[in-house]
C-alpha distance (Angstrom), angle and dihedral (degrees) to the residues before:
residue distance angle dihedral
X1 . . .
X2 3.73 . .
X3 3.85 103.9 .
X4 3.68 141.7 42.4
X5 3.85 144.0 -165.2
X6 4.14 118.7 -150.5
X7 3.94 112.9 -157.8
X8 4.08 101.6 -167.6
X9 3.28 122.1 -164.0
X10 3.90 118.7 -121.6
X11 3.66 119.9 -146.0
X12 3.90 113.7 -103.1
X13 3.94 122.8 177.8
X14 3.77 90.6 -133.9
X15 4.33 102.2 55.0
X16 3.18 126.3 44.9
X17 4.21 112.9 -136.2
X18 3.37 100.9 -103.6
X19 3.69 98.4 46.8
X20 3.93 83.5 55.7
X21 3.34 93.4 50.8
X22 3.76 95.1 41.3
X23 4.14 81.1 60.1
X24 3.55 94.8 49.2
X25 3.88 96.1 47.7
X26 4.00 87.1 52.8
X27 3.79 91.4 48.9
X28 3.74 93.3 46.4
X29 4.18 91.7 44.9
X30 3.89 93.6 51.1
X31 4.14 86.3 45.8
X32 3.71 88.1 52.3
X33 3.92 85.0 51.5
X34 3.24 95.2 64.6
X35 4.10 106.4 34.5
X36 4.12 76.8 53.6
X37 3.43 85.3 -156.5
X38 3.96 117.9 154.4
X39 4.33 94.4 -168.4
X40 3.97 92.3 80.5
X41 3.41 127.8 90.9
X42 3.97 143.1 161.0
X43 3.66 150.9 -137.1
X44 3.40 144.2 179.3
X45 3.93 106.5 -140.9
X46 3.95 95.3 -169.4
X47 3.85 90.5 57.2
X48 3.80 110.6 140.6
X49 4.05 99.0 -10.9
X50 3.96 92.9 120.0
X51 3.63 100.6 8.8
X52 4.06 151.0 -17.3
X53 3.72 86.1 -69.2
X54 4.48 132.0 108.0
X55 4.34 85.5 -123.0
X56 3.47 121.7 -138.4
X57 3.78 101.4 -62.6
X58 4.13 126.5 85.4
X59 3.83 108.1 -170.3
X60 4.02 122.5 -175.0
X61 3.71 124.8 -159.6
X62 3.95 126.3 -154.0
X63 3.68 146.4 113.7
X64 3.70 116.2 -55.3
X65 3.65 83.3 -104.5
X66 3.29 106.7 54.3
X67 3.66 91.2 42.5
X68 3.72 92.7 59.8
X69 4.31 92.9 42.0
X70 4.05 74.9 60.4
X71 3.61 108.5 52.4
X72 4.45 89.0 33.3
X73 4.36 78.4 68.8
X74 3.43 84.8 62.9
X75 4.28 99.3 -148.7
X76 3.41 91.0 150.7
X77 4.12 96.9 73.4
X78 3.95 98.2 100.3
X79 3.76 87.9 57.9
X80 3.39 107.5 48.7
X81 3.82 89.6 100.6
X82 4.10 89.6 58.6
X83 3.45 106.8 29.5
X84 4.27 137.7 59.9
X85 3.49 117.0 -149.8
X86 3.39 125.2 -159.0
X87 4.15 130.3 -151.9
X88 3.57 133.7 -88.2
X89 3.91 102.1 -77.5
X90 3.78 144.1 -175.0
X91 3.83 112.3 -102.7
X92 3.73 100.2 -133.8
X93 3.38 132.9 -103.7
X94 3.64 121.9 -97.5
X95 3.81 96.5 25.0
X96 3.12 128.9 173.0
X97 4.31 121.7 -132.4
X98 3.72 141.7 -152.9
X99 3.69 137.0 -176.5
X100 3.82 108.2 -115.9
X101 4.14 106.2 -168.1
X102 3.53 137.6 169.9
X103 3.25 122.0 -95.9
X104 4.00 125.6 -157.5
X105 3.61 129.8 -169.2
X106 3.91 118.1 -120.6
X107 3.71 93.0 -158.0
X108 3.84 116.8 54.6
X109 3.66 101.4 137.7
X110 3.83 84.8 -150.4
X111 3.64 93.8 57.6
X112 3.90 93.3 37.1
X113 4.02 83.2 53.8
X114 3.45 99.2 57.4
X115 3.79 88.5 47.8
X116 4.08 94.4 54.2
X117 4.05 84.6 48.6
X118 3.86 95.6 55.5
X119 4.18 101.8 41.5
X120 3.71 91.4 43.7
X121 3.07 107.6 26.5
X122 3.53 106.2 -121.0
X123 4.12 145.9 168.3
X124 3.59 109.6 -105.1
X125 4.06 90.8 -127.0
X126 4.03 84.4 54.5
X127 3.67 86.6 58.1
X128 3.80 97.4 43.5
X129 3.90 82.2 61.2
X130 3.52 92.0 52.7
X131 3.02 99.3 41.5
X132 3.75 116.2 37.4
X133 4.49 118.7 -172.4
X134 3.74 83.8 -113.6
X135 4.23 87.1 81.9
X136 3.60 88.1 63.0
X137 4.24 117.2 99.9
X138 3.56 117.0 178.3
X139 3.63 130.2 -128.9
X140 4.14 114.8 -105.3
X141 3.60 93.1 -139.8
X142 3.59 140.5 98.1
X143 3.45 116.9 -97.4
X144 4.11 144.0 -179.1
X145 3.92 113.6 -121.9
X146 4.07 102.9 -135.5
X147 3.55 139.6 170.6
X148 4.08 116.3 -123.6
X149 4.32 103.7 -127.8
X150 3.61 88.0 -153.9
X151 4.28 99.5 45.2
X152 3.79 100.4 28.6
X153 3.76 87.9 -132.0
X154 4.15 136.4 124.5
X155 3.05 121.1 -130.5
X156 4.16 138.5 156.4
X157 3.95 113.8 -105.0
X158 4.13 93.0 -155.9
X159 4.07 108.6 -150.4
X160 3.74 131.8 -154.1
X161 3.39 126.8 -150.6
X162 4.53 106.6 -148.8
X163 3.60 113.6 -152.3
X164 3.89 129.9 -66.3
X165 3.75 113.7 -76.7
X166 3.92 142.7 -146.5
X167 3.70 100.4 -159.7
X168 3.77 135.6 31.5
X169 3.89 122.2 -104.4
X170 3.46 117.2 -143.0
X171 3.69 119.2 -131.7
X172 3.78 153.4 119.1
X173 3.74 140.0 -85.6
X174 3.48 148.0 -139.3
X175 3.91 139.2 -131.6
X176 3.70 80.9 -93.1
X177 3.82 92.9 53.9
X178 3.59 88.7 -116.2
X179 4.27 127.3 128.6
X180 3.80 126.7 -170.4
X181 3.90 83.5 -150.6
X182 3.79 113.5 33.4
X183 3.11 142.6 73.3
X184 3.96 140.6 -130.1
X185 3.81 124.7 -139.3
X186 4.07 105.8 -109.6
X187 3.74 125.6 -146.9
């Protein structure tokens, strides 16, 4: 990855920052969908400074190319009212990197619910009793609040940020510009 884009949120009155960039992560995830391309992936180089939330700024990494097959899709439309975007840039030399992964939650006593109800076949008020809300703990991470194009539902994708790097790892990315074995230039 040798460039980047950084889409910063302006502050507006009438959205709060994290709803904005809740709306911008969708938009860029459902873009990624259809380039299909698996040599993008993001950051969020505010995460954590001030507190457990992503900050104001969405920065994606990639080749120059793939950056600009990106921004020609033109997802980013809605937003152009709440957001700055900058240019295709340079990442700089002698960057640091860090994995940045998804990170789900074993326990929702929703999800684990749902689960009980298909294997055995179960009522959902049978499951309630089961399985009461107080088995769910929540992740103490910041997270993106997203709605699933194939279920219709929200839910939080939770991110961690691994430790500070010397060297780049090589690997690819999802649609959500996520990898479970590379890593993104950090600056």
């Amino acid at each position: 990855m040798d460039y980047y884009l950084d889409f910063t949120i302006r502050k507006n009155p009438e959205i709060t920052d994290s709803q904005v960039l809740n709306i911008s992560f969708s938009k860029l995830h459902q873009a990624l969908v259809r380039l299909q391309s698996n040599q993008i992936g993001i950051s969020f180089p505010e995460a954590g400074k001030n507190d457990k939330t992503l900050g104001t700024r969405l920065r994606i990494h990639g080749l120059a190319s793939g950056l600009d097959e990106l921004m020609k899709l033109n997802w980013f439309f809605s937003l152009n009212d709440y957001i700055d975007i900058s240019g295709i840039n340079k990442i700089p030399a002698k960057t640091q990197h860090r994995f940045i992964q998804r990170i789900q939650s074993k326990s929702s006593a929703e999800r684990l619910r749902r689960r009980l109800m298909k294997r055995h076949y179960i009522d959902e008020n049978t499951a309630l009793e089961r399985i009461p809300d107080q088995v769910s703990k929540t992740l103490q991470l910041p997270f993106l609040q997203i709605m699933s194009g194939s279920t219709g539902q929200q839910f939080k994708l939770f991110l961690s940020h691994g430790p500070l790097l010397d060297e780049e790892v090589l690997g690819l990315f999802n649609s959500y510009g996520l990898s479970k074995g590379g890593t993104v230039p950090w600056f």
